[in-house]
C-alpha positions as CSV (number, residue, x, y, z in Angstrom):
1,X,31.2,-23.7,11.5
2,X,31.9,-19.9,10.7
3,X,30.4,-20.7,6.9
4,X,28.0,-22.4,8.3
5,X,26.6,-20.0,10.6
6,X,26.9,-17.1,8.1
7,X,24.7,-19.3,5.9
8,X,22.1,-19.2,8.2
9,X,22.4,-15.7,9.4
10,X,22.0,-14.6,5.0
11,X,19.1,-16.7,4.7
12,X,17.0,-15.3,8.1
13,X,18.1,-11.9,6.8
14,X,16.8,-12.3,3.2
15,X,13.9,-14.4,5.1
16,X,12.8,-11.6,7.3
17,X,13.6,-8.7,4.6
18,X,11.4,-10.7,2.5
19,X,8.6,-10.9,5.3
20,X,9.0,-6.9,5.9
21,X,8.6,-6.1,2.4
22,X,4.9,-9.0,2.0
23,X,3.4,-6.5,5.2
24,X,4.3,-3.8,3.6
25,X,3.0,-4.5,0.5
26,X,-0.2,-5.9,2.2
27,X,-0.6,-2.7,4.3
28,X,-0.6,-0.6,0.7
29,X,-3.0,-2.6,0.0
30,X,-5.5,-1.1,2.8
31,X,-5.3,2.1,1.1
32,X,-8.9,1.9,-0.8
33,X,-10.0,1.7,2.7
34,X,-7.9,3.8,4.7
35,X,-9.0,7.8,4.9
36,X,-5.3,9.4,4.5
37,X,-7.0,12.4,6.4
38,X,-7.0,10.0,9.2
39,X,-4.1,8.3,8.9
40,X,-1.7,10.1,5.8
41,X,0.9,7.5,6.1
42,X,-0.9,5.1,3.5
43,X,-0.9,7.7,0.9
44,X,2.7,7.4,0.9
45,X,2.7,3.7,0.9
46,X,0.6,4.1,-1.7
47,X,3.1,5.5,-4.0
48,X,5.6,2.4,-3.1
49,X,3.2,-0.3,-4.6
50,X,4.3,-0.3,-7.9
51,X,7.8,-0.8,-6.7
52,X,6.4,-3.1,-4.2
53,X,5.8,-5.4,-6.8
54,X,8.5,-5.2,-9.0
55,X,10.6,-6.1,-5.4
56,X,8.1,-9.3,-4.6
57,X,8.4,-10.5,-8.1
58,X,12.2,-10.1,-7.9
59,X,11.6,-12.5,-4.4
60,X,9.5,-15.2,-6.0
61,X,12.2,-15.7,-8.5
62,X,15.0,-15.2,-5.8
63,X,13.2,-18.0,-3.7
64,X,12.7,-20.7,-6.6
65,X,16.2,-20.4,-7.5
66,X,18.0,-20.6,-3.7
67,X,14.4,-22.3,-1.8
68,X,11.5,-22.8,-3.8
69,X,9.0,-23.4,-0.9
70,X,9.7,-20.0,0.7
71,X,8.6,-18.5,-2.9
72,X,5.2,-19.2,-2.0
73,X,4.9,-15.8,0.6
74,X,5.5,-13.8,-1.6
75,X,3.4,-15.3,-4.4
76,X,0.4,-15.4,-1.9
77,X,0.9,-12.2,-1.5
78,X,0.4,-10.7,-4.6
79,X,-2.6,-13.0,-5.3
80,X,-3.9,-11.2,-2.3
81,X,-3.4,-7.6,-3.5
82,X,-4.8,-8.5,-6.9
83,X,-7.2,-5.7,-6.7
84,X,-3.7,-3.2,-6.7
85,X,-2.2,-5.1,-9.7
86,X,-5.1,-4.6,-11.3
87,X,-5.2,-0.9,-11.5
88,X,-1.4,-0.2,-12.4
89,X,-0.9,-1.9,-15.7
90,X,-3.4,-2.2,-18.9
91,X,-3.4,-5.2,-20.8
92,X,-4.5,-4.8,-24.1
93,X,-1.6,-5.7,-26.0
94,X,-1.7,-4.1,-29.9
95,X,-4.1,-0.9,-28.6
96,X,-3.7,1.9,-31.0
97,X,-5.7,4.6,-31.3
98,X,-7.7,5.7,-35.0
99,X,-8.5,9.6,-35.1
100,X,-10.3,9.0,-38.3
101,X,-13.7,10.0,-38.5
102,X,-16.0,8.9,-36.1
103,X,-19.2,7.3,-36.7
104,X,-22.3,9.8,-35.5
105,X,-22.8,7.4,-31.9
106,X,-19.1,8.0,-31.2
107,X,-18.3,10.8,-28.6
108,X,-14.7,12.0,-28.1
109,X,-13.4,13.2,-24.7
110,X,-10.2,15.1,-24.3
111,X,-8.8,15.8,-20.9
112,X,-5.8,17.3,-19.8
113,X,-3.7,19.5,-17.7
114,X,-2.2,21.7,-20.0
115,X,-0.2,23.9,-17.2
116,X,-1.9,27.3,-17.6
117,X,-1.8,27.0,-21.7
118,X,2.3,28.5,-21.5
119,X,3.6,25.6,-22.8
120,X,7.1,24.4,-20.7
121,X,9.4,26.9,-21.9
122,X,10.1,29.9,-20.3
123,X,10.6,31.6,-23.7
124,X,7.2,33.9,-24.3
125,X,7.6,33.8,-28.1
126,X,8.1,29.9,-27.3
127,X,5.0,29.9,-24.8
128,X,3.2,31.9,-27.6
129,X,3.9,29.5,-29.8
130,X,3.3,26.4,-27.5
131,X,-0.2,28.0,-26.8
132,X,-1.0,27.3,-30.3
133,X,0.6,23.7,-30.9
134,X,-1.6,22.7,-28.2
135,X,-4.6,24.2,-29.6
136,X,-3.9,22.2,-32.4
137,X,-3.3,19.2,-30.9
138,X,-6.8,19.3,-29.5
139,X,-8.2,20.3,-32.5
140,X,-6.9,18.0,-35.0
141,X,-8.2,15.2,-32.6
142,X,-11.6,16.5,-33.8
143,X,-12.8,15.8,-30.2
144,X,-16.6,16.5,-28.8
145,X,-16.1,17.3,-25.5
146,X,-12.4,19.0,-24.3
147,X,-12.0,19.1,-20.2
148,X,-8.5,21.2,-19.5
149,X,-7.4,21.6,-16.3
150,X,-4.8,25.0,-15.1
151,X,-6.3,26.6,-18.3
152,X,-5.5,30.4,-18.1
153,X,-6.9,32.8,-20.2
154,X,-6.0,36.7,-20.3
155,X,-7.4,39.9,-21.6
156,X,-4.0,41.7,-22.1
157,X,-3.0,41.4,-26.0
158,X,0.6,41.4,-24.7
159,X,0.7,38.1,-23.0
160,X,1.0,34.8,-24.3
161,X,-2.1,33.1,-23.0
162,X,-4.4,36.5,-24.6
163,X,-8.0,35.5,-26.0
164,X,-7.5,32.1,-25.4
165,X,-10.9,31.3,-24.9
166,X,-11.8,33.1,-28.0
167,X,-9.3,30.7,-29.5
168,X,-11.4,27.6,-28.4
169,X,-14.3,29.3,-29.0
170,X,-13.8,29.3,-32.5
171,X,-14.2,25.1,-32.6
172,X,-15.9,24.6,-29.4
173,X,-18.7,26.9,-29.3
174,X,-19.9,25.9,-26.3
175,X,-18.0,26.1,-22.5
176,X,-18.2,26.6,-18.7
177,X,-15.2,27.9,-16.7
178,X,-14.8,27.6,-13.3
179,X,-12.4,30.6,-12.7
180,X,-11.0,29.6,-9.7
181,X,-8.3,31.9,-9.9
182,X,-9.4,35.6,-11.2
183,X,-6.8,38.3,-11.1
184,X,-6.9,41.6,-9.4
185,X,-7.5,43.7,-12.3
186,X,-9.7,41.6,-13.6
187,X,-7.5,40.8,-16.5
188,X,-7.3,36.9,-16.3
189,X,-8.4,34.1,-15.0
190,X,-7.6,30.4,-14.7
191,X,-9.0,27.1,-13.8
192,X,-10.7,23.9,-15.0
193,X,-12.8,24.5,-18.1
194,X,-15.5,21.9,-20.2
195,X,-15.3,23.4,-24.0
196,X,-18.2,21.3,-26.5
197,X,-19.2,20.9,-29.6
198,X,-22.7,20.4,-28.4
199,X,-24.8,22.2,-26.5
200,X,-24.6,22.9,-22.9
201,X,-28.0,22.9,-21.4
202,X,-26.7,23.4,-17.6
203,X,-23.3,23.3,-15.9
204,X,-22.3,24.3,-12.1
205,X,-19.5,23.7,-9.9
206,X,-18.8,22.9,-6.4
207,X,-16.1,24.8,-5.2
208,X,-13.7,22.4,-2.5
209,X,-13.1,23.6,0.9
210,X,-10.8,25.0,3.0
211,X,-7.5,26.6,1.0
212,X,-7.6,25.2,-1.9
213,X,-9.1,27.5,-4.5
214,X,-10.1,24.6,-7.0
215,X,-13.6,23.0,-7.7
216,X,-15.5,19.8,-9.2
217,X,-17.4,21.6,-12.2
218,X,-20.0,20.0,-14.7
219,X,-22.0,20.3,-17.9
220,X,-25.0,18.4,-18.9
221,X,-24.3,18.4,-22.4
222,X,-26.9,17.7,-25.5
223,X,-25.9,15.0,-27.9
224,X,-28.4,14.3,-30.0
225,X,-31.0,13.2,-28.5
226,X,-29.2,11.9,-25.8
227,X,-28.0,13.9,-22.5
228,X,-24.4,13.5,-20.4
229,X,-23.3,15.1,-17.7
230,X,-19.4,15.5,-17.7
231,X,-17.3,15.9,-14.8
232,X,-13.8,17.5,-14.5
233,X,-11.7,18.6,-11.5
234,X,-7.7,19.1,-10.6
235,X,-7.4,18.1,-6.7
236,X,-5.1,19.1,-4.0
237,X,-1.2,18.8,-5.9
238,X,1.8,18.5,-3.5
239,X,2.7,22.4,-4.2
240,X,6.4,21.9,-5.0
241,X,7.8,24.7,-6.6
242,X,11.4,24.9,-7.6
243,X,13.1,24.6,-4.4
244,X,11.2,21.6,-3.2
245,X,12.5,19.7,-6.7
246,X,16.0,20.4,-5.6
247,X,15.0,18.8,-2.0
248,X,14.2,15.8,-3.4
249,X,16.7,15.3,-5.7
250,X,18.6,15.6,-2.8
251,X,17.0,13.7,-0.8
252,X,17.5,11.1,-3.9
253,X,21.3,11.8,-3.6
254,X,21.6,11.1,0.2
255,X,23.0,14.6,0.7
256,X,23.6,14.5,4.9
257,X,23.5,18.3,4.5
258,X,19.9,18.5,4.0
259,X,18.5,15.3,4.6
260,X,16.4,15.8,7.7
261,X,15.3,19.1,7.0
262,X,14.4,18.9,3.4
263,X,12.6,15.6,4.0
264,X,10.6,17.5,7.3
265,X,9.5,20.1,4.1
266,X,8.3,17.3,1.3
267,X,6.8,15.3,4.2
268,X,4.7,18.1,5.1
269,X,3.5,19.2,2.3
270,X,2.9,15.9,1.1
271,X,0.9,14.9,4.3
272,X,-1.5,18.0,3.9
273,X,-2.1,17.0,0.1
274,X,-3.3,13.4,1.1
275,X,-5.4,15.0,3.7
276,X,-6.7,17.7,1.3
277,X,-7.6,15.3,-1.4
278,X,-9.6,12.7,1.1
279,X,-11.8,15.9,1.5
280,X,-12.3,16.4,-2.3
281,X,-12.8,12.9,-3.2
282,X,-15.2,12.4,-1.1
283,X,-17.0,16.0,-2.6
284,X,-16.8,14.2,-5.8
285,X,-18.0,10.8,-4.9
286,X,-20.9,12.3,-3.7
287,X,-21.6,14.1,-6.7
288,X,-21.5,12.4,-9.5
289,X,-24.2,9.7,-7.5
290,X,-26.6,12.3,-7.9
291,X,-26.0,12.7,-11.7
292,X,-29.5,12.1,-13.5
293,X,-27.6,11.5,-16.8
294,X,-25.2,8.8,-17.7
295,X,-21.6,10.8,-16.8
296,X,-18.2,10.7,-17.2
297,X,-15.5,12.0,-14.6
298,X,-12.2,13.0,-16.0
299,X,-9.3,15.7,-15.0
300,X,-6.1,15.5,-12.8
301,X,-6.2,13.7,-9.7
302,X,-2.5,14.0,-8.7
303,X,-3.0,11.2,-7.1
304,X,-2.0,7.5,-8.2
305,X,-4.0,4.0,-8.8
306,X,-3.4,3.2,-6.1
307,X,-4.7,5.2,-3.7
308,X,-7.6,5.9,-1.8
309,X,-8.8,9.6,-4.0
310,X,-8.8,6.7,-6.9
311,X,-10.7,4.1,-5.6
312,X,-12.8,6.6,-4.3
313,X,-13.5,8.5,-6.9
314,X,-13.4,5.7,-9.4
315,X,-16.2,3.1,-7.3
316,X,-17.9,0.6,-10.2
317,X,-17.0,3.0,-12.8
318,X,-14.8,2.5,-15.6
319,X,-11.0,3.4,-15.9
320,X,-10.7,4.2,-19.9
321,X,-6.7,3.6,-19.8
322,X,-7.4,-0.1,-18.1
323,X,-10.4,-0.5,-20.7
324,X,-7.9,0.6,-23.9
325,X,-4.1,0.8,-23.5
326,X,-1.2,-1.3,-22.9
327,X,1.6,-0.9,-20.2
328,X,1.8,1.4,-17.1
329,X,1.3,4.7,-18.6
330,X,2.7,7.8,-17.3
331,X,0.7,10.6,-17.2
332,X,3.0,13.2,-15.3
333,X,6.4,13.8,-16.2
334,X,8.3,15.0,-13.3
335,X,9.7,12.8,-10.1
336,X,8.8,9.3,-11.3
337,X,7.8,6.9,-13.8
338,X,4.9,5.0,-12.6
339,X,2.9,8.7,-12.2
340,X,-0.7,7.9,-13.7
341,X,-2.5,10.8,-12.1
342,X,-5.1,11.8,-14.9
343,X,-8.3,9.9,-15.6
344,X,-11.2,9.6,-17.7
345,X,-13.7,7.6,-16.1
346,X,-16.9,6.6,-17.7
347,X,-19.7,5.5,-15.7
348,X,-21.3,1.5,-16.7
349,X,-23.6,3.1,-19.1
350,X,-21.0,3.5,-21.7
351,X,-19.1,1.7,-24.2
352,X,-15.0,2.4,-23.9
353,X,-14.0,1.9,-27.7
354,X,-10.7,3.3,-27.8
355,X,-8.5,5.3,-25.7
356,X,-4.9,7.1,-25.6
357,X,-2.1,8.9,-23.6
358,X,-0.6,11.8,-26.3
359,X,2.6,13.3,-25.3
360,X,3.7,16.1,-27.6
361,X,6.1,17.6,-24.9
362,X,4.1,20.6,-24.6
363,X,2.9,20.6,-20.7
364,X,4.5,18.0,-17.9
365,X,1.1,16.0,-18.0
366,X,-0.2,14.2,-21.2
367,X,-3.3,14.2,-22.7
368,X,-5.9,11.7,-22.7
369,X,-8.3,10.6,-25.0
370,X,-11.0,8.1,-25.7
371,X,-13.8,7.5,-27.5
372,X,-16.9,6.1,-25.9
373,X,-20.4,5.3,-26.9
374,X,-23.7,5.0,-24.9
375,X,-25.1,1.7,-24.5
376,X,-28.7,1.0,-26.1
């Protein structure tokens, strides 16, 4: 009797858990839909969905071992987020990435967050040196177009970001700045930047509202005799700084200590980034429909497949990772492993030919970079 009714009382448990972790899953799912400045709890659910899956698939096997008829919830489930799976893994199994010469229809994109040119060391002959590798990086790509988001650049000789747009200069003739952030004395500044090869025949920027200093900036760029306009941006981030790390690790820990009010300080700051970047997403969407010229939309989203800024942003256009890689592909070191924050999205009238995600351990974000050409 006793073995009996534990039997049953394991299965409705697992049976129910099961059912708890489908709606969940389902209700992720709502996030393309769901303004987060509205209701911020599915950006966090958001995050989950990758794990989410990997729980559900763990289910369906649990089920055809112990039940197979109860395997089919969670199977049915997945099926109907399929437009979630879609987004968080690419399929092209072999993809590898040739920087040798390109062909004269080719154009080369480069974006990435390269964390105020420093480097990640707090050594400034290190950061000195840093600035330079990743200079080189972008150079030796031989790309057309570079879009670099927290790029600083100084007019004191002393510090380790000096001249750097002098640096880039040298390759890329041609750039527009935003200069969201300008020093006091005048003596640096940093933001997103577009550097090209090409001529830039007009370029503006729409500055977001509210705190946040950053804007959406673009360049209509001359390629033969062709025209693009290129889009880059770094939305709303979370704003952790050192102290918030240490929260969440622990948070991650289960320290009793400083559970409640540490997770009070992520949640907040988290919230307001969700409601932040429903704001900017929606100054994007609506700018990049009123591009005249086939255009692609790149930069750091801080904000994962999943989510509403993505789908937002992203509409019918193409996702250049989903079009030419393989696996999940981190973008963003820090906190997690399923990060994929930074995009390059072409628009339908381009060709995706190749694509890749280069981590040479010089900023907590890796570069992307693909090669695209315009359909005839």
């Amino acid at each position: 009797m006793a073995i009996s009714f534990i039997r049953k009382f394991t299965k409705g448990f697992f049976v129910i858990l099961n059912s708890m972790g489908c709606l969940v899953f389902l209700i992720a799912c709502l996030s393309p839909y769901i303004n987060p400045e509205n209701w911020p709890i599915i950006g966090f659910l958001a995050l989950l969905v990758p794990y989410l899956v990997v729980a559900l698939l763990f289910s369906i096997i649990f089920w055809l071992i112990v039940k197979p008829v109860l395997s089919l919830l969670p199977f049915i489930t997945l099926l109907l987020g399929w437009k979630q799976l879609a987004v968080i893994v690419a399929w092209h199994a072999g993809a590898t990435f040739t920087a040798a010469p390109k062909t004269d229809s080719t154009i080369r994109l480069i974006t990435w967050n390269v964390r105020g040119m420093y480097g990640i060391s707090t050594n400034p002959y290190k950061q000195q040196r840093d600035r330079l590798q990743i200079f080189a990086t972008i150079r030796d790509l031989n790309p057309d177009i570079v879009c670099l988001q927290e790029f600083n650049t100084s007019y004191n000789q002393k510090r380790p970001t000096a001249l750097n747009l002098q640096l880039f200069s040298e390759v890329f003739p041609y750039h527009y700045f935003s200069k969201d952030y300008v020093s006091a004395s005048k003596t640096s500044a940093a933001g997103s930047i577009i550097f090209s090869k090409h001529p830039i025949v007009f370029s503006d920027k729409i500055k977001f509202p509210g705190n946040s200093s950053e804007s959406l900036l673009y360049a209509d760029i001359a390629i033969g005799r062709d025209t693009i306009r290129s889009f880059t941006t770094h939305l709303q981030s979370y704003k952790f700084n050192s102290n918030d790390y240490a929260d969440i690790e622990k948070i991650k820990s289960n320290d009793a200590d400083v559970l409640s009010s540490a997770s009070e300080n992520i949640y907040s700051k988290m919230k307001l980034a969700f409601q932040q970047r429903a704001q900017q997403s929606a100054i994007v969407k609506a700018a990049i429909k009123q591009s005249p010229y086939p255009s692609i939309v790149c930069g750091d989203f801080n904000d994962v497949p999943n989510s509403n800024t993505y789908f937002t942003i992203r509409g019918p256009r193409q996702d250049a990772f989903l079009a030419g890689y393989f696996g999940i592909g981190t973008s963003f070191d820090a906190l997690a492993p399923t990060l994929r924050i930074d995009y390059i999205l072409p628009d339908n009238h381009f060709n995706i030919l190749q694509f890749d995600m280069v981590d040479e351990g010089l900023s907590d974000h890796h570069m992307l970079v693909t090669d695209v050409s315009l359909k005839k």
